[in-house]
py3Dmol code that shows the C-alpha trace and the ligand (Angstrom):
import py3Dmol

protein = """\
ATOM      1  CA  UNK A   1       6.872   8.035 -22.091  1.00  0.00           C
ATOM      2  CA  UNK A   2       5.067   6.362 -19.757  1.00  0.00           C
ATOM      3  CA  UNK A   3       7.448   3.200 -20.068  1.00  0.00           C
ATOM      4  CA  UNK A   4      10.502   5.632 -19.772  1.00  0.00           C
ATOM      5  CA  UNK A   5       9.349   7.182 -16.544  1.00  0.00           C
ATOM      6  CA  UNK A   6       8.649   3.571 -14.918  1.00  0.00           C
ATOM      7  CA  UNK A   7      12.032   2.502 -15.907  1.00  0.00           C
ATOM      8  CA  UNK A   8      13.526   5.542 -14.440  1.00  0.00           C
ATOM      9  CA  UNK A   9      11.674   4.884 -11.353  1.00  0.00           C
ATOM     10  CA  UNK A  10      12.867   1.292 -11.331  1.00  0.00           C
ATOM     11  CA  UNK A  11      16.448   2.572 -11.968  1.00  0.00           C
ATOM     12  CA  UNK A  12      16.159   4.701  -8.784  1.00  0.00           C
ATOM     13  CA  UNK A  13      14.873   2.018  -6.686  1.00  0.00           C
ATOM     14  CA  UNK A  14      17.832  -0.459  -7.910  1.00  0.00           C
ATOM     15  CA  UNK A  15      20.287   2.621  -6.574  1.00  0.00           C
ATOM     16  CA  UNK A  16      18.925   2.250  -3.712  1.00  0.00           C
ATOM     17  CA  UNK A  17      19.129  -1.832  -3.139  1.00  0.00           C
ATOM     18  CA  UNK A  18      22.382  -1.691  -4.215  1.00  0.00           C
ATOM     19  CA  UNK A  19      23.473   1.028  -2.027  1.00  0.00           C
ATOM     20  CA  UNK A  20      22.364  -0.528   1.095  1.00  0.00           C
ATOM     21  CA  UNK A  21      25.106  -3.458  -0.057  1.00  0.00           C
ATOM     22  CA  UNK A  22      25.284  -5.995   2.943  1.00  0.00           C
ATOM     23  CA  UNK A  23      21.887  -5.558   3.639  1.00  0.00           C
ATOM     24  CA  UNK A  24      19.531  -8.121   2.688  1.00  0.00           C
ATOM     25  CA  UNK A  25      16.571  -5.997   2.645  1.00  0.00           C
ATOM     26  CA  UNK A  26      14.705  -4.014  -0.091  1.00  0.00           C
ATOM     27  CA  UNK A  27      12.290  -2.584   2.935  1.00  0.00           C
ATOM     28  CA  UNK A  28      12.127  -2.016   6.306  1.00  0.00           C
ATOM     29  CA  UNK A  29      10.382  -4.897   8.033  1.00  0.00           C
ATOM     30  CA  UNK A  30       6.956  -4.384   9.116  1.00  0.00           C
ATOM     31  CA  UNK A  31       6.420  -4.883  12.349  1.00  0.00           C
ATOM     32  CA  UNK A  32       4.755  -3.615  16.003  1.00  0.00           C
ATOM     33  CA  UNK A  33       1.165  -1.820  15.102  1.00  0.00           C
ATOM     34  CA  UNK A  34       1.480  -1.614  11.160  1.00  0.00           C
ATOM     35  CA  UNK A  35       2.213  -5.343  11.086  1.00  0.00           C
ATOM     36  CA  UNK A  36      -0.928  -6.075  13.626  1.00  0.00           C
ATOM     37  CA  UNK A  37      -3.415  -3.806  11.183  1.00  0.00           C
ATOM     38  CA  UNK A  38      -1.829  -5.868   8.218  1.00  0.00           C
ATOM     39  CA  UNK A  39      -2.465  -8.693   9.712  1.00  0.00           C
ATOM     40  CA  UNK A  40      -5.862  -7.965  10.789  1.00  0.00           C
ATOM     41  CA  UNK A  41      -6.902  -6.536   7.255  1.00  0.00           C
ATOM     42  CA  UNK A  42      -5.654  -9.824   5.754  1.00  0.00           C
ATOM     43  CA  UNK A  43      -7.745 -11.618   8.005  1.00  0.00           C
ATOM     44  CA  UNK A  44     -10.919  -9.605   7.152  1.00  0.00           C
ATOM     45  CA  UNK A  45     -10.401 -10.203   3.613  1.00  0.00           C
ATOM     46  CA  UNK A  46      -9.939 -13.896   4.634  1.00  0.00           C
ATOM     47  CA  UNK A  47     -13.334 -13.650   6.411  1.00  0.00           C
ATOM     48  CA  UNK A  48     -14.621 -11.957   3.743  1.00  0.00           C
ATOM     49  CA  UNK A  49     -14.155 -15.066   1.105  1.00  0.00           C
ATOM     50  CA  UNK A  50     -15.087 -17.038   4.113  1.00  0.00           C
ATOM     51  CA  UNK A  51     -18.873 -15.516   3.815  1.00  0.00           C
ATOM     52  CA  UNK A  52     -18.926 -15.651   0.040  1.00  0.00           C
ATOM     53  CA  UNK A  53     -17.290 -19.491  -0.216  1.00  0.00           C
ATOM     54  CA  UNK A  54     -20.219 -20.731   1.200  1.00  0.00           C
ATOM     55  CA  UNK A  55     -23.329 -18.877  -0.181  1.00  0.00           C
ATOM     56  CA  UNK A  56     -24.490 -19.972  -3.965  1.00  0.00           C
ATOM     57  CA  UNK A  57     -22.514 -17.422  -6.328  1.00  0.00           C
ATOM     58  CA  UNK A  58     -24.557 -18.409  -9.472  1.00  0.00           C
ATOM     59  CA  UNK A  59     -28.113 -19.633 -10.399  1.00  0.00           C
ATOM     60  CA  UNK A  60     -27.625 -23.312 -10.036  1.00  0.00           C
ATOM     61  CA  UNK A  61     -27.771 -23.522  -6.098  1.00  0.00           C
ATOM     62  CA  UNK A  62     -23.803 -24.513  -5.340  1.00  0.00           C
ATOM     63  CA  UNK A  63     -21.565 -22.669  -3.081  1.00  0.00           C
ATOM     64  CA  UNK A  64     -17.780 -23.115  -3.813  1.00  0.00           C
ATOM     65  CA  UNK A  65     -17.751 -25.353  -0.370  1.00  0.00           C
ATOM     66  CA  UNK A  66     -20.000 -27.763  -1.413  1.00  0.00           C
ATOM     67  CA  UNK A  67     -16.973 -28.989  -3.636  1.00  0.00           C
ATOM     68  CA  UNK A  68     -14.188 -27.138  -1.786  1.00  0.00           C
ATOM     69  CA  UNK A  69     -15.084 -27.957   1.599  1.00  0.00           C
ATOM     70  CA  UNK A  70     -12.411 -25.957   3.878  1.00  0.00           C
ATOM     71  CA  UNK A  71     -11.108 -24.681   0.643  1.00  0.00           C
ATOM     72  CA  UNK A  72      -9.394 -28.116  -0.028  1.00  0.00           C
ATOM     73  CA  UNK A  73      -8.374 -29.473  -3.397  1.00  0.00           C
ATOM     74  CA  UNK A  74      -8.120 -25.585  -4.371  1.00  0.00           C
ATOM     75  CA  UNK A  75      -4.229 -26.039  -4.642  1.00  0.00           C
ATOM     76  CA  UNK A  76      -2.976 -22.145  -4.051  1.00  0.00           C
ATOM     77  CA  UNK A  77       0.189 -23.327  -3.300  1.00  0.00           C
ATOM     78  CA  UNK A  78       0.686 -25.012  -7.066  1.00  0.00           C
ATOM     79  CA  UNK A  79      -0.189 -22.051  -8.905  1.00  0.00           C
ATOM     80  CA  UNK A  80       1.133 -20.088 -11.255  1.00  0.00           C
ATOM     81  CA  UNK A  81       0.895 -23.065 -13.541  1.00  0.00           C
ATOM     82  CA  UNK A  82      -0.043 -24.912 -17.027  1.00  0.00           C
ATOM     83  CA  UNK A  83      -3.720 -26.306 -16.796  1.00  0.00           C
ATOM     84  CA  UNK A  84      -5.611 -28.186 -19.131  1.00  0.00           C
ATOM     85  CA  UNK A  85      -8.989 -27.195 -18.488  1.00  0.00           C
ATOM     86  CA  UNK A  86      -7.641 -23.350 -19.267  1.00  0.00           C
ATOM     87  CA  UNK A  87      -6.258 -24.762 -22.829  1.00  0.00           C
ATOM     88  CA  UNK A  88      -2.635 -25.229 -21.424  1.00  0.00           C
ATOM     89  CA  UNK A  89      -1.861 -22.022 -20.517  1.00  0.00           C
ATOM     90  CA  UNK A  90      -0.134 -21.016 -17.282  1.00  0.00           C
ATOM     91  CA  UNK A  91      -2.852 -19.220 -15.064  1.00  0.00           C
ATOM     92  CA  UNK A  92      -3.185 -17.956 -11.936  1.00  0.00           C
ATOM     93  CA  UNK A  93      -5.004 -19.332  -9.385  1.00  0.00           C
ATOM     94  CA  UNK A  94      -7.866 -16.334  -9.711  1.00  0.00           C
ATOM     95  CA  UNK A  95      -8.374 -17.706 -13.000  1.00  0.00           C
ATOM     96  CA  UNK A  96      -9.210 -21.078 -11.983  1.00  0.00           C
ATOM     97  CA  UNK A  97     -11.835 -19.193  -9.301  1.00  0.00           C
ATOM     98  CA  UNK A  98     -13.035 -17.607 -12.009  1.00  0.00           C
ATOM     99  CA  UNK A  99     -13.637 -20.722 -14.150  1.00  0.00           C
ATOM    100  CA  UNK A 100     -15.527 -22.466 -11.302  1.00  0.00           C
ATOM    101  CA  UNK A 101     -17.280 -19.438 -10.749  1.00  0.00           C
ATOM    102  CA  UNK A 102     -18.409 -19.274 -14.581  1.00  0.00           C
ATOM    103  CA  UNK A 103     -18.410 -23.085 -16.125  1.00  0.00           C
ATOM    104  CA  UNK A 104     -19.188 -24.699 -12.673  1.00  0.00           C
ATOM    105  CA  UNK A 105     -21.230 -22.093 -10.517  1.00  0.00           C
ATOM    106  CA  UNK A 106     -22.972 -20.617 -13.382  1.00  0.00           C
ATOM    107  CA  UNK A 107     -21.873 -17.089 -11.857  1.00  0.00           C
ATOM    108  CA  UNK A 108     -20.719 -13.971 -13.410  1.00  0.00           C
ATOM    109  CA  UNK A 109     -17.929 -14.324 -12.136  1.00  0.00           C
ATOM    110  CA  UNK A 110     -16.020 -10.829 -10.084  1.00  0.00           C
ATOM    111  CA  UNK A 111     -13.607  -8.609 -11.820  1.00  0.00           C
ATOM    112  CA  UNK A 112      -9.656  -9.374 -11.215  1.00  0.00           C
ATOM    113  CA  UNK A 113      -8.618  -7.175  -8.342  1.00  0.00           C
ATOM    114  CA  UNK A 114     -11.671  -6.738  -6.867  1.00  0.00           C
ATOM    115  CA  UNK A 115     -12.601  -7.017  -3.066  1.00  0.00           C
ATOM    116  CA  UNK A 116     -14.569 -10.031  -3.596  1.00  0.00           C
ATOM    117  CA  UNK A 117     -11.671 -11.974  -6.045  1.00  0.00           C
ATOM    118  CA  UNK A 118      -8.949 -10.476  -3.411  1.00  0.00           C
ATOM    119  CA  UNK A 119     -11.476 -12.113  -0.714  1.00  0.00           C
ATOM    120  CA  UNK A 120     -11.820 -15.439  -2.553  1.00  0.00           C
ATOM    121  CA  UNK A 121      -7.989 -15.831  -3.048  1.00  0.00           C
ATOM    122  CA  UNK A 122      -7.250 -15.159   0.573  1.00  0.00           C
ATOM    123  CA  UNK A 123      -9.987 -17.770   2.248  1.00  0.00           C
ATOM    124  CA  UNK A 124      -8.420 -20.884  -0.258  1.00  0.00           C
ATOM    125  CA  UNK A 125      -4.943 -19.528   0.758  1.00  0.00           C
ATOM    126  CA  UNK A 126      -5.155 -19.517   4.866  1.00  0.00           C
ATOM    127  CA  UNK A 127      -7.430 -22.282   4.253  1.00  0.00           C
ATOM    128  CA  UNK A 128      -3.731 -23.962   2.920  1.00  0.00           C
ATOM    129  CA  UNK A 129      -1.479 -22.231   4.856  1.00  0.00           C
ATOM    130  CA  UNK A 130       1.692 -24.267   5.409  1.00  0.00           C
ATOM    131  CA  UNK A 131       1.470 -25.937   2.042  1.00  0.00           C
ATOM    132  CA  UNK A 132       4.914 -26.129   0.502  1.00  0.00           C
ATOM    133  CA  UNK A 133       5.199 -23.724  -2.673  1.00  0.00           C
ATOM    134  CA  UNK A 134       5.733 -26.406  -5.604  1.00  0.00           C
ATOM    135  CA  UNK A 135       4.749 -25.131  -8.564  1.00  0.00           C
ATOM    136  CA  UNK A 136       2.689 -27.173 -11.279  1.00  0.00           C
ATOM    137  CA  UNK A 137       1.977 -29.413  -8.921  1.00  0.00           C
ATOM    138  CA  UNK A 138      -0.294 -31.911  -9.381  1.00  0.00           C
ATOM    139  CA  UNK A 139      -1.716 -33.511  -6.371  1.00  0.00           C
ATOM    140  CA  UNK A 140      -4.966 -32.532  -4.135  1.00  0.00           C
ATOM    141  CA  UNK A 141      -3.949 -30.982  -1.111  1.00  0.00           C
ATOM    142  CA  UNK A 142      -6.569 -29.941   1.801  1.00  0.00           C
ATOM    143  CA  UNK A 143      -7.973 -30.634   4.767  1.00  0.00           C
ATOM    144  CA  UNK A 144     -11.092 -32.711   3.071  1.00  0.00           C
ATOM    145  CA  UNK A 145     -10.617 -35.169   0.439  1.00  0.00           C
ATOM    146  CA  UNK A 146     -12.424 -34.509  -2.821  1.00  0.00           C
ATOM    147  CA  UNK A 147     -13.089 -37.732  -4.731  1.00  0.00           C
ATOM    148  CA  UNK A 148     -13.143 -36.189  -8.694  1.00  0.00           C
ATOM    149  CA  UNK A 149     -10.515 -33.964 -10.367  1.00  0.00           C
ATOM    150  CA  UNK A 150      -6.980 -33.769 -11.313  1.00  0.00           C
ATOM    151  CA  UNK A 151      -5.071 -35.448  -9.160  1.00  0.00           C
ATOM    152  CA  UNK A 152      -7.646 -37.087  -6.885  1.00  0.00           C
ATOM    153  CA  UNK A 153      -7.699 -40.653  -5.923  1.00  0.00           C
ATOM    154  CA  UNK A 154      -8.755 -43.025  -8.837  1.00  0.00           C
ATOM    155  CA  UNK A 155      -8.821 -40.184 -11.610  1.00  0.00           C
ATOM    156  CA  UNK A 156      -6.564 -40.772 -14.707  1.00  0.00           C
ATOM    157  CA  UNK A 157      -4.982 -37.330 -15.124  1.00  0.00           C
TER     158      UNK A 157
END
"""
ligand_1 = """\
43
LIG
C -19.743 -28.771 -8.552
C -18.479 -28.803 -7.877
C -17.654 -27.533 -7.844
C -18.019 -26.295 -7.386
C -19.378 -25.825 -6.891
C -16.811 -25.489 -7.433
N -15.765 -26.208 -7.907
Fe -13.846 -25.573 -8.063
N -13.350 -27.313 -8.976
C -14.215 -28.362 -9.211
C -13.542 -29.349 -10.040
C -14.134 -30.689 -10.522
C -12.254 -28.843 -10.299
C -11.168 -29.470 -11.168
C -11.350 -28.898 -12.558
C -10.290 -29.364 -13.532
O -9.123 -29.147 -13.290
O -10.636 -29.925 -14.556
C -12.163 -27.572 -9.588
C -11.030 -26.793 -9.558
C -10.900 -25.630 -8.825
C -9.675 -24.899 -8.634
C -8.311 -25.270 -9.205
C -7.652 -26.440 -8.503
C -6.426 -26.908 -9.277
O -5.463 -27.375 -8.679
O -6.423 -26.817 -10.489
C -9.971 -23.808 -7.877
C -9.012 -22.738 -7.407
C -11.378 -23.858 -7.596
N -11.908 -24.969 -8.172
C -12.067 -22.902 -6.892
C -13.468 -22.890 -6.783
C -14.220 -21.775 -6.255
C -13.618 -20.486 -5.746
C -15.530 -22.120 -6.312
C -16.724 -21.281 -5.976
C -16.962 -20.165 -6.825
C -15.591 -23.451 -6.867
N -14.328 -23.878 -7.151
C -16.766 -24.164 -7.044
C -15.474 -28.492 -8.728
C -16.234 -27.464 -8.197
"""
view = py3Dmol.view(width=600, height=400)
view.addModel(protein, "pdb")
view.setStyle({"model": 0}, {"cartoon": {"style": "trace"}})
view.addModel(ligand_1, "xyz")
view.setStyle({"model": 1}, {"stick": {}})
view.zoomTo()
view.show()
């Protein structure tokens, strides 16, 4: 039921994409006041991550920026993809937050959608802005070089 009712919904919004044929857009464009109160809500939750990036999250005394100064050699902007330290699988770059929070930080870790994951997310993102989506990639990006890790200088993988 539920299923039925979300594809109905679905259906309805597809009517209405393909009814506004010639136009690009699914949505209006934000902009004026509502894009200024986006804008600044993103950059709370940006500030936000800021504040918890660089206090110890776990019992062993390391904030994420000891190792991430400037939120470099995060990669946001290579993510979805395959890593080896999750087994292979293609993960999202909260799940990599969450295994440095866990394995590396000896933290609980914060539940997936919550203010403080949202928060995380945002600070390694603005902290790449302008780092070309490529997918699976490989290769530390970032403002500060970090010297051990896939795809740092003088590592094997
Ligand atoms: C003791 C150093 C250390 C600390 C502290 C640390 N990390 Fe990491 N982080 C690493 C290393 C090393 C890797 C590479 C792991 C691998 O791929 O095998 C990594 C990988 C990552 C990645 C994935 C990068 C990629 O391209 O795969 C993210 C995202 C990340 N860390 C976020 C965080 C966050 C958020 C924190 C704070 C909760 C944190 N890290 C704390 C060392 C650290």
């Amino acid at each position: 039921m539920k299923n039925t009712m979300k594809n109905v919904a679905l259906a309805g919004v597809a009517a209405i994409a393909i009814s506004m044929a010639g136009s690009a857009f699914a949505a209006k464009p934000i902009v004026g006041q509502e894009a200024a109160d986006q804008f600044d809500a993103l950059m709370a939750a940006v500030a936000k991550g800021d504040n918890l990036w660089h206090v110890p999250q776990g019992s062993n005394g390391l904030g994420c920026g000891n190792c991430h100064p400037d939120g470099s050699a995060t990669q946001p902007e290579s993510f979805p993809k395959a890593h080896r330290t999750l087994g292979g699988r293609v993960v999202a770059l909260r799940d990599m937050v969450q295994w440095c929070l866990q394995a590396v930080s000896a933290a609980d870790g914060f539940d997936y959608g919550s203010d403080e994951m949202i928060a995380m997310e945002a600070y390694a993102t603005y902290m790449n802005r302008g780092a070309v989506i490529e997918l699976g990639k490989d290769v530390q990006t970032g403002a500060v070089p970090v010297i051990s890790g896939p795809g740092y200088p003088g590592t094997t993988h």
